[in-house]
N, C-alpha and C positions, 0 to 999 in steps of 0.2 A: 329340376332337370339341368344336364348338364351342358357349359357351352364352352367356347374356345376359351375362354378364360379359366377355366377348372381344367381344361385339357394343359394346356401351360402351369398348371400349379402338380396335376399330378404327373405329367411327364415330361416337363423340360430338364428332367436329369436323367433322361435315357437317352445314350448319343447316340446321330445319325448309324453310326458303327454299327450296333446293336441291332435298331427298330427303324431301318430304311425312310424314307421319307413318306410322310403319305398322305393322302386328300384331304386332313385336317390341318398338317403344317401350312399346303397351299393355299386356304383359308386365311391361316394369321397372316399371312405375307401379303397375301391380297386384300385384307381389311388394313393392315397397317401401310399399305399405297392412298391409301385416302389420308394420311397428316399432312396438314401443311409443310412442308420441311423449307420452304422460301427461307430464305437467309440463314440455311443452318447446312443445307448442302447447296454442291451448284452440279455443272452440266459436264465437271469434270470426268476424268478416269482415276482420279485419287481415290484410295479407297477409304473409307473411315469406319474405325471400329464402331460399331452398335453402342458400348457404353459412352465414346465421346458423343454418340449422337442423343440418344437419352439426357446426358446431361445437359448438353445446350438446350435442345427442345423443352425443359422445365424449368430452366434458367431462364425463359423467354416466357414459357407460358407456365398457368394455377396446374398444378395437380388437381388439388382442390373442385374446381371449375368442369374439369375433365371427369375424374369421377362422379362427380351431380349430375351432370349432363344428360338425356334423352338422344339426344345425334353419337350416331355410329361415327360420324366424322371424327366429332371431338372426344370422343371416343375410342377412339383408334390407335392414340400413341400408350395410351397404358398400357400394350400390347407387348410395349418394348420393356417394361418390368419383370414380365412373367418369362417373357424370352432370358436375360438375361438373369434370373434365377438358378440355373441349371447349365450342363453342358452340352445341352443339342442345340442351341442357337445361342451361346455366349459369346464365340469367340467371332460371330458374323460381321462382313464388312458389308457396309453399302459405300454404291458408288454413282455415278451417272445418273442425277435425278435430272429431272426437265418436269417444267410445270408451262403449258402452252395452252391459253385463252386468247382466241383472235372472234371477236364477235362479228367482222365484213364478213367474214369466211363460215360463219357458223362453226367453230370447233375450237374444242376443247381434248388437248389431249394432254397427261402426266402418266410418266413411268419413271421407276427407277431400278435397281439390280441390285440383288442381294449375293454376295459371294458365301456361300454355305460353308462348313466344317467337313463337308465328305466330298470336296472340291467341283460340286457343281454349281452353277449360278441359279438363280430362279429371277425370271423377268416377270415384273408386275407391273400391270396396265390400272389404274387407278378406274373407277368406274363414276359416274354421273356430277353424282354429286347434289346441288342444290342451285348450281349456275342455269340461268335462263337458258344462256347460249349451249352448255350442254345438253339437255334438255332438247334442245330445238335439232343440233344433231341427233339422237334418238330417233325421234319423229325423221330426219330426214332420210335416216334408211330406209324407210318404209316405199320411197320413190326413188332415191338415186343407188346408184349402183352400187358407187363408192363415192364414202365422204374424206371431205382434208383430214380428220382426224385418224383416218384409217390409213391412209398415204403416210402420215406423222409416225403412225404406229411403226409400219413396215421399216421406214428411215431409219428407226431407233433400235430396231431388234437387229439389221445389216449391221449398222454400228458396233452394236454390243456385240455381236457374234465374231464378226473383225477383227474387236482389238482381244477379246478371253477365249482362247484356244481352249475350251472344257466343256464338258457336255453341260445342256440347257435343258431346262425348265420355263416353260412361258405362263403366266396365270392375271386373272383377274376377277372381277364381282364388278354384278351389271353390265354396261356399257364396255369395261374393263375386261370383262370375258369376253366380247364380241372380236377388241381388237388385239386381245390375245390370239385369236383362233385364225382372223383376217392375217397379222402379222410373218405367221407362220407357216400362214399357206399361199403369201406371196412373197416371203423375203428371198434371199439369195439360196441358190438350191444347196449349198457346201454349209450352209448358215443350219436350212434344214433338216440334214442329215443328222445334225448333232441336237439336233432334240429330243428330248427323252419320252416328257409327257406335255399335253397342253389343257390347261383346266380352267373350264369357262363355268364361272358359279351362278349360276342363276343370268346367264348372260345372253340377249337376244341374238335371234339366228341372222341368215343371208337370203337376198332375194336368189330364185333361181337361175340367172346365170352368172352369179359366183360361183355357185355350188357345182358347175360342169367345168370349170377348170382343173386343167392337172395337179396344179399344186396344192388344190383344195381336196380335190384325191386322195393325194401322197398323206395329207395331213391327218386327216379324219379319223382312220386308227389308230393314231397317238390323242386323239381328245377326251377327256372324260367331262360328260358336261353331266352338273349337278345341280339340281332343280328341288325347292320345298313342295309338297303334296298339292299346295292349292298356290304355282307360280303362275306370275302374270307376265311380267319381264322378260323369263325363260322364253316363255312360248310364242312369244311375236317372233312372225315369218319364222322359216324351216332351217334344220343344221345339218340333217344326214344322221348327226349321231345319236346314240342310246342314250336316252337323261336318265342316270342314277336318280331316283326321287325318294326327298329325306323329308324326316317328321322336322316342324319346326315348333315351337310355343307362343310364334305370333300368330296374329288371325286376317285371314285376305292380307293387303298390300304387305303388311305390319311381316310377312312370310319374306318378302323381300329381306330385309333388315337382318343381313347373316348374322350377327349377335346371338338373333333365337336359333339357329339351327341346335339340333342336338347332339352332343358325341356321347360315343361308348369307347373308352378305349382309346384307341387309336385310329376310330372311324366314324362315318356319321352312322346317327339310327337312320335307318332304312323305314319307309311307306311305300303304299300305296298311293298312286295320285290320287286325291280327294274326288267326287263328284262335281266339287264348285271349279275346279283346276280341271277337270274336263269340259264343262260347259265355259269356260272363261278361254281356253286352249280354242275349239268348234267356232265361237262366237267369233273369237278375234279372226280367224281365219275364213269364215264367210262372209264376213266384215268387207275384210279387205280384195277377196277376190271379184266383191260389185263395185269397188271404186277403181276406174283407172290411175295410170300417173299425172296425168295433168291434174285431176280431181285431189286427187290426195297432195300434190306440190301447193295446189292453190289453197287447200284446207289448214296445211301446216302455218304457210306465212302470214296467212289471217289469224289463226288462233294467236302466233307468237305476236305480231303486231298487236293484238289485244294484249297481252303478258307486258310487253315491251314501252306501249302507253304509260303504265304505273311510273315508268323512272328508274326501274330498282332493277339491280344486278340477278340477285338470288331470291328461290319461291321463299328462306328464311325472311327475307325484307319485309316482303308481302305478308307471310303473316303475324310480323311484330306491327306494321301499319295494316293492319285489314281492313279499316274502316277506307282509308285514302286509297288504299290500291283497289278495293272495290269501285270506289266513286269513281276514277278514272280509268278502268276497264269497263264497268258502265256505257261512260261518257265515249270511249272508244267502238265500243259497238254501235250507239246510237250512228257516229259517223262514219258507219261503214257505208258505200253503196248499196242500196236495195237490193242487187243481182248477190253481193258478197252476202248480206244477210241471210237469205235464203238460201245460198250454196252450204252456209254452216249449219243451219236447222236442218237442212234435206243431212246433210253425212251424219249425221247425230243421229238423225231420224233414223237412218238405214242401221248405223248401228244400233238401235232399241230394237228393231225388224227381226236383226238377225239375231240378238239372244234370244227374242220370243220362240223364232222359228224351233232353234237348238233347243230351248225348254221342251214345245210341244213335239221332236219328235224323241227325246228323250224321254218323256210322260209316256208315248205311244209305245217304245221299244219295252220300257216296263212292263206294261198293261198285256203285251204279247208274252 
């Protein structure tokens, strides 16, 4: 089956001119926001051709290493071979990367800008990743309204829209789609205007009242949000808009991992949401409408407080020590208050509650 790798090999020689941009290019640009680029760009407005950037980034790091890899991360800059094979993304500049980890603050935010060959830019919000701290924003949507990394978001798209007078493009994968969508529907309204499309890939939604803001209005007909058959990511809390849902070749979480999605052409294949991508969609969302905010703000910073015991930055650390960051997540719950222990086994609990509930009255809608 085909993925964005085979889409770069059979059409990075048909230019933008030709075969307009479309929901698969947004894809490469938004998995290739996840490379490290530290020490190869900076927070500049210089622009740098794509090939100078290829070249340093393997001048630095294994080809090698990268194509053996399992992680989309490391994974990610191969991207820029296949690009620059052909003339629909050869002659690409990138410019303005930022890479911003502040763990006081919980957030995690990296974007950078892609200057295109058909003179529009495409902003790309990097998504999760494998950092605690990012991670712990995710969860933190779930209670706050808005997080620093979403404020960060907003900052950088005003900026960029400021100094490139050209129509825009916003896009991201996971967390990276959320503050694509957030970016664009709070940035400067002239910033606004000049967006074309906004593409949130499997990217979690907003609590509700973001979603009755005007600018979140204005925005929502420019979003295309696209979600694999059985998403999990996708479907935390609500967006307003229509999920394109696409076939992918991983199975549960593994649907995350845009690598599997499938293309045809110049598009994804199309599904059907799965059965498990419905009861997982129900579940989370009965889930959450029995816990309040205080309940869920106190469930997040015990669970992270448990992650955060181990020592280590990324869930990667965790599982090259698994034995040691078990022992000392262990040892972190054992010292938790009695009242915290039980507040974690109850929110667990309810969530087991509520898949059963969604199982049996999906068994009963059958049976009818």
């Amino acid at each position: 089956m085909a993925d964005i790798f085979d889409y770069l090999e059979w059409r990075a020689d048909v230019p933008l001119s030709v075969d307009p941009f479309n929901e698969v290019d947004n894809l490469v640009l938004a998995e290739l926001a996840y490379a490290d680029f530290d020490g190869i760009l900076d927070d500049s407005f210089d622009r740098v051709p794509l090939k100078n950037v290829d070249e340093a980034y393997f001048a630095a790091h294994s080809r090698d290493e990268a194509i053996d890899s399992d992680s989309h991360v490391d994974r990610a800059p191969l991207l820029m071979d296949g690009m620059l094979s052909g003339r629909r993304f050869r002659s690409t500049k990138l410019t303005k990367y930022v890479n911003i980890v502040n763990a006081d603050k919980d957030m995690q935010m990296s974007a950078m800008t892609f200057i295109l060959p058909d003179g529009s830019a495409f902003i790309a919000f990097r998504g999760t990743g494998s950092t605690v701290v990012g991670w712990k924003e995710d969860f933190n949507m779930s209670y706050m309204p808005v997080t620093e990394g979403q404020r960060s978001a907003v900052r950088y798209l005003n900026e960029i829209g400021s100094k490139l007078r050209r129509p825009l493009r916003v896009g991201g994968h996971s967390k990276g789609g959320n503050f694509a969508v957030f970016a664009s529907a709070f940035c400067d309204r002239k910033v606004q205007d000049r967006i074309i499309t906004v593409y949130t890939n499997d990217g979690p939604g907003f609590r509700k009242e973001i979603m009755v803001e005007e600018g979140y209005k204005r925005v929502i007909p420019k979003v295309v949000s696209i979600v694999p058959d059985t998403s999990i990511i996708g479907m935390l809390l609500k967006s307003g808009s229509t999920h394109k849902v696409i076939k992918s070749s991983g199975k549960g979480i593994g649907q995350h991992y845009a690598f599997s999605w499938q293309v045809e052409r110049n598009r994804f294949v199309t599904a059907e949401q799965s059965d498990l991508g419905l009861f997982i969609k129900r579940s989370q969302q009965d889930w959450l409408s029995k816990i309040d905010d205080e309940s869920r703000e106190s469930f997040v910073n015990t669970l992270f407080s448990i992650f955060e015991a181990t020592g280590m930055d990324t869930f990667g650390e965790m599982e090259d020590n698994l034995f040691r960051s078990a022992e000392r997540m262990l040892s972190s719950i054992k010292g938790l208050p009695k009242e915290r222990q039980k507040e974690l086994l109850s929110i667990f609990g309810e969530l087991a509650k509520s898949g059963t509930q969604v199982a049996r009255s999906a068994i009963s809608d059958r049976q009818k």
